[in-house]
N, C-alpha and C positions, 0 to 999 in steps of 0.2 A: 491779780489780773490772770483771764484766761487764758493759757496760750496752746487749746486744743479749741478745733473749730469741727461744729457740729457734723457730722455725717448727711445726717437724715433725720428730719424733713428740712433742707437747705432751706435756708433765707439767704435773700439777697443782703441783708444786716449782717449776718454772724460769717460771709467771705471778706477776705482781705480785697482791699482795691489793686487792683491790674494797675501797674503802672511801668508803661514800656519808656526804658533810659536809652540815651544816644545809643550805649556801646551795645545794647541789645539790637537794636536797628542796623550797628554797620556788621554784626556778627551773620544777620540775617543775608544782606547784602553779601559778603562773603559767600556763604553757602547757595544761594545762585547763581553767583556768578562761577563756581568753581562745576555746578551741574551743567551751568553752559557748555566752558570749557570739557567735560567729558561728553557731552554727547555730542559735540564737534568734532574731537578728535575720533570719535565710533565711525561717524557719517564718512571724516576721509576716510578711513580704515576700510569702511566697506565700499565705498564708491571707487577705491582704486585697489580693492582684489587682495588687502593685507590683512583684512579682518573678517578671512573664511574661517570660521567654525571648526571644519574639520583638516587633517593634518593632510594634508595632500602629498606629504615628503614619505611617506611610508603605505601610501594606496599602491595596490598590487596594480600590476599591467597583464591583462589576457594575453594569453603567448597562444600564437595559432600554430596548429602543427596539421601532417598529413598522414593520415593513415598507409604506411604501405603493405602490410599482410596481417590476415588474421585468420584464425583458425580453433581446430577444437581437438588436432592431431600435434603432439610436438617430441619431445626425448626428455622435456624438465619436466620431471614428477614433483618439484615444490614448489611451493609460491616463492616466488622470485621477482626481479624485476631486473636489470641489466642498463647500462648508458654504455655507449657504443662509440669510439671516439676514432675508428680510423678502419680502415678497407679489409685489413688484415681478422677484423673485428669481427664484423659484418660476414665474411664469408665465413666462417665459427660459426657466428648465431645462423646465419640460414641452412646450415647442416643440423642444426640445434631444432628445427623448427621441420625439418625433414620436407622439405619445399624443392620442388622438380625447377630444372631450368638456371638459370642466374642471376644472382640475385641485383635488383636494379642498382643504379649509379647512383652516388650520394657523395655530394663537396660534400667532405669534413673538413674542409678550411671554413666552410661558415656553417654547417650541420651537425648533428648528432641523431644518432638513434635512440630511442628508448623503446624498450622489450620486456612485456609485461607478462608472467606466466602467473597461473591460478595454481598449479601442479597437480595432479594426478584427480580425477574425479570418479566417482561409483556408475554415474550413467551421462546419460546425453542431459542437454540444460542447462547448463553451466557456462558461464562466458566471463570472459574480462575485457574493459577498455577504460582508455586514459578520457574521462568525463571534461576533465578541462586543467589547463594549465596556466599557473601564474607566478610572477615574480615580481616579489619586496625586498627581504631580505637575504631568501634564498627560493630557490627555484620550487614552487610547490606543487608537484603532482596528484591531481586526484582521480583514484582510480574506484572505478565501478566494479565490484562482485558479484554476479548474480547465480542465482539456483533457482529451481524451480520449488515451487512450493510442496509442502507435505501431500499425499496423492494422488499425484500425476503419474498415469501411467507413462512410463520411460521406457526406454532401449536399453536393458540392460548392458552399458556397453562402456568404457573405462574411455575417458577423453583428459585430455591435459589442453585446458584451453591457452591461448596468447595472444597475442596481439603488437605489432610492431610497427612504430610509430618515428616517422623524422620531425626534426622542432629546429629551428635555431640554437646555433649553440653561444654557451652563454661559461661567466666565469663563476656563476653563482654558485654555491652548494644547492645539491640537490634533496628535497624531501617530499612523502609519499603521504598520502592517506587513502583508507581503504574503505570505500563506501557499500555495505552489505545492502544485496534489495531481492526482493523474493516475485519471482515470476509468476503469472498464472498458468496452469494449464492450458496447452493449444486444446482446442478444439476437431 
């Protein structure tokens, strides 16, 4: 007896007869009713908010902050950056920034400063600012560099940019990133 069955050109003679048993029909039954049960338990999961996709426990929160000086005159010739946590601080950096006047009022019981230098630059065009601020796991600063592009005529003239910024104060650790972007030519 044969017990290899033809490939090609199949007859309906040379296949074995289909013959479906109880326990094949309640296996079948099983396995729908078990795809039920999962796409039930999906439906509550999304229909009450526990089977979002993405991890909402580690999504950053925009921190708004307010600009209070900024400039292209200061005394830090290096890129730096500075967090600023009490009054004593503050009037430091505003002698730091060579800034006429007094420097404005800031609760450090619910504030901070942060003070952002670019340090020492060859001519005018150069700037620094804090682009946007968030917090996940620690407090993330993203700060803007910019220059002017390759032949712009310039002021030949030595600028130390900065920029000094109050935010919410927070217990996070603090960290920076430094986004370079290339100006065009005024006109």
């Amino acid at each position: 007896m044969n017990i290899f069955y033809q490939l090609y050109p199949r007859s309906a003679a040379a296949e074995p007869p289909r013959v479906y048993t109880g326990g094949m029909r309640q296996d079948v039954l099983i396995l729908i009713g078990a795809a039920v049960v999962v796409v039930g338990i999906g439906v509550f999961m999304f229909s009450t908010g526990r089977g979002n996709l993405s991890d909402n426990s580690s999504a950053a929160a925009v921190v708004s902050f307010t600009e209070i000086a900024k400039g292209s005159q200061s005394s830090v010739e290096r890129r730096v950056n500075y967090l600023i946590t009490s009054s004593s601080q503050f009037g430091e950096l505003w002698k730091m920034i060579t800034a006429t006047g007094t420097p404005p009022t800031i609760d450090f019981k619910t504030h901070s400063v942060i003070a952002v230098f670019a340090g020492q630059k060859p001519t005018v065009g150069y700037a620094i600012a804090v682009a946007k601020i968030e917090d996940a796991s620690a407090r993330m600063v993203s700060i803007t560099l910019a220059k002017p592009s390759d032949g712009c005529m310039l002021a030949q003239s030595i600028t130390t940019p900065y920029q000094l910024i109050s935010v919410p104060a927070t217990s996070l650790s603090l960290a920076h990133e430094d986004v370079s972007v290339t100006t065009t030519c005024a006109n």
